[in-house]
C-alpha positions, 0 to 999 in steps of 0.5 A: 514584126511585132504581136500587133502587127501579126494579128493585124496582117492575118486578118487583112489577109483573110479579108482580101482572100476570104474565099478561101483563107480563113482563121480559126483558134487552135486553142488557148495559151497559159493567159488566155489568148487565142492561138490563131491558125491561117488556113489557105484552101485554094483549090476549088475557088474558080479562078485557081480551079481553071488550072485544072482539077484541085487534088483531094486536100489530103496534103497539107503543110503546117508552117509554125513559127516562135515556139521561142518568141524572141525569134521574129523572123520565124513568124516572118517566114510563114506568112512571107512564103503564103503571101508570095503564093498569094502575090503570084495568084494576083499576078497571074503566075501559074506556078505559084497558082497552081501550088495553091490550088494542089495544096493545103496550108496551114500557118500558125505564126506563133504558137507561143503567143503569150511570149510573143505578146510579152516582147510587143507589151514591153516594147510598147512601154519601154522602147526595147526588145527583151529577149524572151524565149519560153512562155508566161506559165510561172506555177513552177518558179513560185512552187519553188520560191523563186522570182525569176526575171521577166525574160527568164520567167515561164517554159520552154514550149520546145522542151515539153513535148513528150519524146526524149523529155527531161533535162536539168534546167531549172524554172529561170534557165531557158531551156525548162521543160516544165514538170512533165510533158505537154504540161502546157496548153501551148503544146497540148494545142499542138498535140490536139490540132496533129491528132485531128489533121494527121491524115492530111498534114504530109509535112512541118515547118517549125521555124526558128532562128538564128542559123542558118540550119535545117535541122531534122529528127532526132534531136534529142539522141546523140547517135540518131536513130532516124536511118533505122526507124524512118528511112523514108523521112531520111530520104525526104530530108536528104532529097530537100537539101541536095535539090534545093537552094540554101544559104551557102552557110547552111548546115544540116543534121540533127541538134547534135550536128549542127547547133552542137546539143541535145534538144530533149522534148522537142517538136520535130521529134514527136511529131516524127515519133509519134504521127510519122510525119516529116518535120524540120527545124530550120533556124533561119539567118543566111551568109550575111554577118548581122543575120547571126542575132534574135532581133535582126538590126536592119530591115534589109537584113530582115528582107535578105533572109526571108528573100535567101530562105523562100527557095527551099520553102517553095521547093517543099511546097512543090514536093508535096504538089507532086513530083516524079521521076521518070527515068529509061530502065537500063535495057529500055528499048525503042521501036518505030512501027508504021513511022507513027508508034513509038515503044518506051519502057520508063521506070517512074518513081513518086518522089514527092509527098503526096500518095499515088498510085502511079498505075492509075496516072497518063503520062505524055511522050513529047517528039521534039525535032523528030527524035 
């Protein structure tokens, strides 16, 4: 899907759900141009609020795609996952309903959007894919008297956050990271939008290609350090990758276990380091040979990897929903009174993402076939 195409998608889609779905601007890019968040606050609305009391809207997820415009499956992947919320709303599916009424979704398609425009511009004109990755800001090309070609020309938003960052690149490498931190308005959008949700932003997506990869914090440390400074996130992670479906290919770790380099200046790091929210990078493609590329050639390739990658999605989404765990601690015991009172001792664990306090929840014991 091109920048058109996207644009158009998110306004049909606020249109045939507005009672709950809208869009806002999360700021401006280097040339001007809204950067368009989809908001999904479902739970109030009557026929989702049936299933039950909405859960206070404390747990959002943020699903961001292209920080590299020439990835477009990770704008793909986004508006898949909400729209596959948003079919089973309308096919009565109580699963998918009831995870749109206990979560908050937040859906950025791209954040690099002038990028983004650039591959639909030149595609209009030429009939071709460039193979743009970084944004249109060319203040420091021209500050050094360079003319850098068009799909090598701007900064690497995923470069220009502000942990671990600086590199060597230069102006027309792809991985220039622009003067300083948040030099761009791209990421001091999402540095703004973080600091004003991250009370109730519980975790992010940031979404590339091509891998297939899931790749969490710190990616710009050879040795990572995320064990001894967020062994919760750890955990999370850990938890996501074990009990969900991947690709069978699907390698997971920090930059340097998986894609083989330090990523300086990324997303996921300051977003970890600096709000403690667990964030991922997955890079997206699955077992098939022609998922390996940017620009995928065929539509049942597209299809196929959006269709392989929704399992995790929605195990993600169903962790921030809630989950526990409810194990018999090692010396439960269980007493039959008057052949109607049962005594149980449970050891119960919240093992998803929302904050509970598991003293205030009611739990129901069900006798099947008499035991």
């Amino acid at each position: 899907m091109l920048y058109d195409e996207v644009i158009q998608l998110m306004r049909n889609i606020q249109d045939d759900f507005n009672q709950f779905i809208s869009i806002e601007s999360i700021g401006k890019t280097h040339e001007n141009r809204d950067i368009l968040m989809l908001t999904i606050d479902a739970g109030k609305v009557d026929d989702i609020a049936k299933f039950g009391e909405p859960q206070p809207k404390n747990n959002s997820i943020l699903l961001v795609g292209a920080h590299h415009s020439r990835e477009l499956v990770s704008v793909q992947m986004p508006l898949y996952a909400i729209l596959d919320l948003l079919h089973g709303l309308v096919h009565s599916d109580q699963e998918k309903t009831v995870l749109l009424k206990k979560n908050k979704y937040l859906v950025i398609p791209f954040i690099n959007t002038d990028g983004s425009y650039t591959i639909y511009e030149q595609y209009m004109k030429t009939g071709e894919l460039i193979l743009k990755r970084k944004n249109n800001d060319r203040r420091f090309e021209f500050e050094q008297g360079l003319e850098c070609p068009l799909a090598e020309q701007g900064v690497d938003i995923n470069r220009n956050y502000g942990v671990d960052f600086g590199n060597d690149a230069g102006p027309c490498d792809e991985s220039f990271p622009g003067p300083h931190p948040f030099s761009e308005p791209e990421t001091k959008a999402m540095r703004g939008l973080l600091y004003r949700l991250q009370k109730e932003i519980k975790f992010v997506y940031n979404f590339h290609s091509y891998g297939p990869m899931f790749i969490w914090p710190y990616n710009g440390e050879k040795t990572n350090t995320l064990h001894e400074e967020n062994p919760d996130a750890e955990m999370i992670f850990n938890e996501i990758w074990h009990e969900a479906e991947f690709p069978s290919t699907t390698l997971s770790g920090n930059a340097i276990q998986t894609v083989g380099y330090l990523s300086n200046g990324e997303a996921n790091d300051y977003i970890m380091k600096e709000f403690n929210i667990p964030s991922v990078s997955p890079e997206l493609a699955n077992d098939d040979f022609f998922s390996g590329d940017f620009f995928l050639p065929y539509d049942f390739v597209t299809r196929s990897v959006l269709r392989d990658n929704l399992p995790w999605v929605l195990h993600t989404f169903k962790k921030l929903a809630g989950e526990i765990d409810i194990d018999p601690l090692d010396d439960a015991t269980y007493s039959v009174k008057d052949n109607s009172t049962i005594s149980v001792s449970l050891n119960v664990k919240n093992i998803g993402l929302q904050d509970w306090n598991l003293g205030d929840e009611q739990f129901k014991l069900a006798v099947l076939d008499g035991q």
